[in-house]
N, C-alpha and C positions, 0 to 999 in steps of 0.2 A: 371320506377324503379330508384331508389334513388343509389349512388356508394357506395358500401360497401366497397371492396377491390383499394386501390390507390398504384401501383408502380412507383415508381421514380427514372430511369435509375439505376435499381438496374444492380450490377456487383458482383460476383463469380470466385474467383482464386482457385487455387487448388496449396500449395507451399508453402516454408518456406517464402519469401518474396512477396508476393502478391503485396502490392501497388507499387513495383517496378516495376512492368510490364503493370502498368497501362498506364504509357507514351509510351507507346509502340506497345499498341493496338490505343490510339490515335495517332500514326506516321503511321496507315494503318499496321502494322506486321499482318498477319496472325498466323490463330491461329495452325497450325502446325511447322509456322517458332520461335513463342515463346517456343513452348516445346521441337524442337530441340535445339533454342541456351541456355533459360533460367533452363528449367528443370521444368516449370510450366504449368499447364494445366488452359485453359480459357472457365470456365462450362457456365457460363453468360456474356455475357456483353449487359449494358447500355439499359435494360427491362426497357420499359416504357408505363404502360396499366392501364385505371381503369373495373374491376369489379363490375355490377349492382347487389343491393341486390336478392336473390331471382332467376337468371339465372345460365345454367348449361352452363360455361365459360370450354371452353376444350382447351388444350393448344396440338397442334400438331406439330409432328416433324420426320425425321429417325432415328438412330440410331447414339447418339455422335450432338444432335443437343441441347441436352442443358436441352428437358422439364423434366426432373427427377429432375434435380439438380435446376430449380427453383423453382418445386412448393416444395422442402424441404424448400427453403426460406421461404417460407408462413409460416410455423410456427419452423421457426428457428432450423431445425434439420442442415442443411448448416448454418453457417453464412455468410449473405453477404460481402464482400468485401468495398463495398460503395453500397450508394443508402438507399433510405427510402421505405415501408413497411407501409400503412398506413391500419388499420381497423378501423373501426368505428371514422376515423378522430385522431385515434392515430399511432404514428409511434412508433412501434414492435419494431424494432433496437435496439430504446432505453432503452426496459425492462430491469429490473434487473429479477436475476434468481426466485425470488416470482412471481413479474408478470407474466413473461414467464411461471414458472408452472399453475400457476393459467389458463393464455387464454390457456393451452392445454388441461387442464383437465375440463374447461366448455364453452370453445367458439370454439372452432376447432378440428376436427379429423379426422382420416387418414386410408383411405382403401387400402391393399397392395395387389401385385398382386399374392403373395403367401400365402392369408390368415393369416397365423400368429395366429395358434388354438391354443389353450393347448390341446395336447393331452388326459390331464389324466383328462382332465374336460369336463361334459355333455354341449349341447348346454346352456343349461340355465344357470352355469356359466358360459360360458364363454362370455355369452355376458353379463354378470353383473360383469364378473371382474372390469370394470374401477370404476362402483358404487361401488363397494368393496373399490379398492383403495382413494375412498374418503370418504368412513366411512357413506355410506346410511345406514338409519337402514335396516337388511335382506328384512322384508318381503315389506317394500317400494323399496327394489331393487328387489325382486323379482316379485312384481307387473310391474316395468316399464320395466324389464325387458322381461316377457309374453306379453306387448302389442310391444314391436317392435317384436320378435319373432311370431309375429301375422301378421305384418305388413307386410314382408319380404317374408310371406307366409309359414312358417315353424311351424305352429299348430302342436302341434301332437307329434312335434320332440324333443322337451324341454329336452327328458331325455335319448337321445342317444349320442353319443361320436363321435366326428368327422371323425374319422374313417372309420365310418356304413356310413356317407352321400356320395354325388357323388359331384364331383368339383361344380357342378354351385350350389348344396347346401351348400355346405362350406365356396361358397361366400355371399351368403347370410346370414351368420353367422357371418362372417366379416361385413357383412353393419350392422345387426344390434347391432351389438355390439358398432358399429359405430355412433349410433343413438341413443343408449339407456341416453351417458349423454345430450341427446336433442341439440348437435351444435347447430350453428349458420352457421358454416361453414364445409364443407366436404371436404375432398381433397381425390382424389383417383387415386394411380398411377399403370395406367396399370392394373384395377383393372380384366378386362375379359378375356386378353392376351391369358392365358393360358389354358382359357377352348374351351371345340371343338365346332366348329363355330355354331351349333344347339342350343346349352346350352348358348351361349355367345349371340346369337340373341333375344332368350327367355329374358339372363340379361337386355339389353339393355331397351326391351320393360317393363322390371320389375322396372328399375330405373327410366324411364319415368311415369309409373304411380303414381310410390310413390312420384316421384317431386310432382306433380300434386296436392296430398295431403297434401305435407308438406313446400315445396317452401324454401329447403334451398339454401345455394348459395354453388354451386358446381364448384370443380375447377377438371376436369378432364383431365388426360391425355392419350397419343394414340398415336400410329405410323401407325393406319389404316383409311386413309383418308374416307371411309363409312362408319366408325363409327362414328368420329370427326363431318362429316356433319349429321347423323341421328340424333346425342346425341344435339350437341353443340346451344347455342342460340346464338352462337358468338363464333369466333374461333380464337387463335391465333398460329399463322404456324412461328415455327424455323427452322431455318440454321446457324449450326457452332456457336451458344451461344446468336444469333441474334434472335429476333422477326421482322422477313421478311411483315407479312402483318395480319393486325385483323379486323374480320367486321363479320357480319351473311353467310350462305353459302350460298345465293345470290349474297351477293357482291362481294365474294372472286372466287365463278362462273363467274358470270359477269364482273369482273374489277378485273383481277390479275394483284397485283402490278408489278409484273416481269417475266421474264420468267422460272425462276426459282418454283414460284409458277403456270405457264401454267404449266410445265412440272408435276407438283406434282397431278395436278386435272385433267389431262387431260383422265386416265383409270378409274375414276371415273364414276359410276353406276346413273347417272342425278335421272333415275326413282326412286330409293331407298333414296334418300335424298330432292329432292326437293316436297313438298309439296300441295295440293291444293291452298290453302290461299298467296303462295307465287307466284302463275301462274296466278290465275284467275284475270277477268276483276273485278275490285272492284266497278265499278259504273254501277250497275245492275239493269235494267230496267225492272220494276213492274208495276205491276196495282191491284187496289184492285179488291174483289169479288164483287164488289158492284156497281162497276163504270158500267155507260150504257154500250151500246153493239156499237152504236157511237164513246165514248172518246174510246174505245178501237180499233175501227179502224181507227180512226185517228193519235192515238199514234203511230199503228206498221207501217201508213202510212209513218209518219214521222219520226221515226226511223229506218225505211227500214230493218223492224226484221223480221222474217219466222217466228217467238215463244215467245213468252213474258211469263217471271213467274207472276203468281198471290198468293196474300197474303190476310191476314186479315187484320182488325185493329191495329192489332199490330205486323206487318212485318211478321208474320209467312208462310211461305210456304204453299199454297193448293191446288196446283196445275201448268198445263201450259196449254195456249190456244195457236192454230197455226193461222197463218194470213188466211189461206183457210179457217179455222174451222169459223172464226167470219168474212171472207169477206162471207160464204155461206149458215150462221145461220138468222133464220126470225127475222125481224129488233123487236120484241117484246121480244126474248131469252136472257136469262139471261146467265152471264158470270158461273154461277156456273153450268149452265145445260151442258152446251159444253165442259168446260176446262177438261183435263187427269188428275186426282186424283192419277193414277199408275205410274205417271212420274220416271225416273230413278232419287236416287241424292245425292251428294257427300257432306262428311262431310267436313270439314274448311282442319282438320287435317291429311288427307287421304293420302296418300302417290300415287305418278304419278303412279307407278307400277298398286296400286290397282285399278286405275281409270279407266285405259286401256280398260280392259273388258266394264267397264259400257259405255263408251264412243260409245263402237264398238256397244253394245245393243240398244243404244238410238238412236232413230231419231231426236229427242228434242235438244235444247242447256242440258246441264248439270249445274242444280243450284246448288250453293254450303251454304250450312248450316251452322250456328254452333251449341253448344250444346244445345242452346233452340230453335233450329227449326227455328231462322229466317235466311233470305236469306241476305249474308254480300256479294255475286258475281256471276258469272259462268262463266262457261268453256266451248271454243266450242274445237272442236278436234285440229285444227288448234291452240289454245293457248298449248295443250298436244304437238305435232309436234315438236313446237318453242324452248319448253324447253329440250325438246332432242339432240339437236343436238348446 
């Protein structure tokens, strides 16, 4: 993925004199000793991250750690302090106020975590208001309007009033409204917050699929560290106006820059964030259907395997053979007559939680798939274990 989004030690004061306290934050002040002695408040300092096109970038933080008031940066509802702002290899900063209206009203948009309905207007306008305020003709906003209200999953509801819906539809009403002038980029702060953790779970998995379809680049924010790692394809975790550490929920698992961030991921939920595709053995030992009944006991001879997957011609999964099955098969039997066709098997995308069970069911290793069925690893239980703890 190519960088969409480039910041460059952007900084945020809050205060009649701003760059006066910039020397101040570089002499080490802390940022509660600047707003006791100066009277200023320090929302950012010295953010420096690029954003890949296409990835859902979530910026994590607690409360007063900074991520609200950056990602306003992103489309200049804050203005930065210092620092550049770059999209598409241009630096934002320097727009005048044509430009800056322009990239709001077709290249970036903003999902709040209070919705922000009109009341006195049906879903269907209200997610065509922004096509309104840029003078679509009706029924071509009202076309594109019905296919994101399609999208979002709200068929049906075009002509009811926000009112009639229940919080996580409402939000959904916000995305698409959000979507209807087609971004490029989405910003959404604290968009689930407020809905009850059932409705907000459903969100999540809701936002995931339509990435899936439409691969915008998302900047999301969150103070619930199981969200941040379900959602985020990269994460970056604040403190005090500071970006503390960014990398995928892997890395930030496995290699916390400080203890600061041990401390933040350490009541985190492993099973509900980490992944198949992110545990398994990726160098996964096959054999095709086809191959003698010899090369494949020599293989598991020499690989010193209990089980080996078998594929087709074109990597597909068709099964697995046990080293008993083919050290005990008459030397004339074909790999397809002995191998388990019912084997248990995990997708790329599955989440450890879900795995658990198949893990427990299976006698087999656990091959892992992706969406065309060929085998990209697998999983023995002891790789499930590992990531747990």
């Amino acid at each position: 993925m190519t960088s969409h989004i480039k910041l460059n030690r952007v900084t945020k004061i809050f205060g009649p004199k701003p760059q006066s306290v910039l020397p101040l934050i570089k002499d080490g002040m802390s940022k509660e000793e600047i707003l006791s002695k100066t009277n200023h408040t320090v929302g950012v300092y010295n953010a420096s991250f690029e954003v890949k096109k296409g990835e859902i970038f979530v910026i994590m933080g607690l409360s007063g750690s900074g991520k609200s008031t950056l990602i306003r940066c992103f489309n200049r509802l804050h203005e930065p302090t210092s620092g550049e702002i770059y999209i598409d290899g241009d630096n934002i900063v320097s727009y005048d106020e044509a430009e800056l209206t322009k990239m709001r009203q077709e290249k970036i948009a903003m999902v709040f975590q209070h919705f922000g309905l009109f009341s006195h207007r049906t879903i269907l306008e209200n997610v065509e208001y922004g096509l309104e305020i840029r003078k679509v003709p009706k029924d071509e906003r009202r076309k594109i309007a019905m296919k994101n209200i399609e999208i979002v999953g709200l068929k049906g509801y075009e002509q009811q009033y926000p009112n009639e819906l229940s919080g996580g539809m409402q939000q959904r009403v916000g995305l698409a409204r959000a979507l209807a002038n087609d971004p490029d980029i989405l910003l959404m702060d604290e968009p689930f917050s407020a809905l009850d953790p059932l409705i907000r779970r459903e969100m999540q998995l809701e936002l995931i699929h339509i990435q899936k379809k439409l691969q915008k680049t998302i900047i999301f924010i969150t103070h619930d560290v199981n969200e941040a790692f379900k959602l985020g394809d990269r994460i970056a975790v604040m403190k005090n106006g500071e970006v503390v550490q960014v990398g995928t929920s892997e890395e930030i698992i496995n290699e916390p820059a400080n203890d600061y961030i041990k401390e933040f991921i350490k009541d985190i939920d492993r099973s509900k964030i980490l992944q198949a595709k992110q545990v398994m053995t990726n160098s996964a030992p096959i054999i095709n259907e086809t191959d003698s009944l010899a090369d494949v006991q020599s293989s598991l001879k020499d690989k010193q395997m209990k089980d080996i997957c078998v594929v087709d011609q074109e990597q597909k999964l068709k099964g697995i053979v046990t080293y008993d099955q083919v050290m005990n098969a008459h030397h004339n039997t074909s790999i397809k007559e002995i191998m388990d066709t019912e084997c248990v098997v995990a997708s790329q995308d599955e989440y450890i939680h879900e795995l658990i069970p198949k893990a427990t069911q299976s006698s087999h290793i656990l091959p892992v798939v992706n969406d065309k069925q060929k085998v990209v690893g697998i999983l023995s239980n002891r790789d499930i274990l590992n990531c747990l703890v």
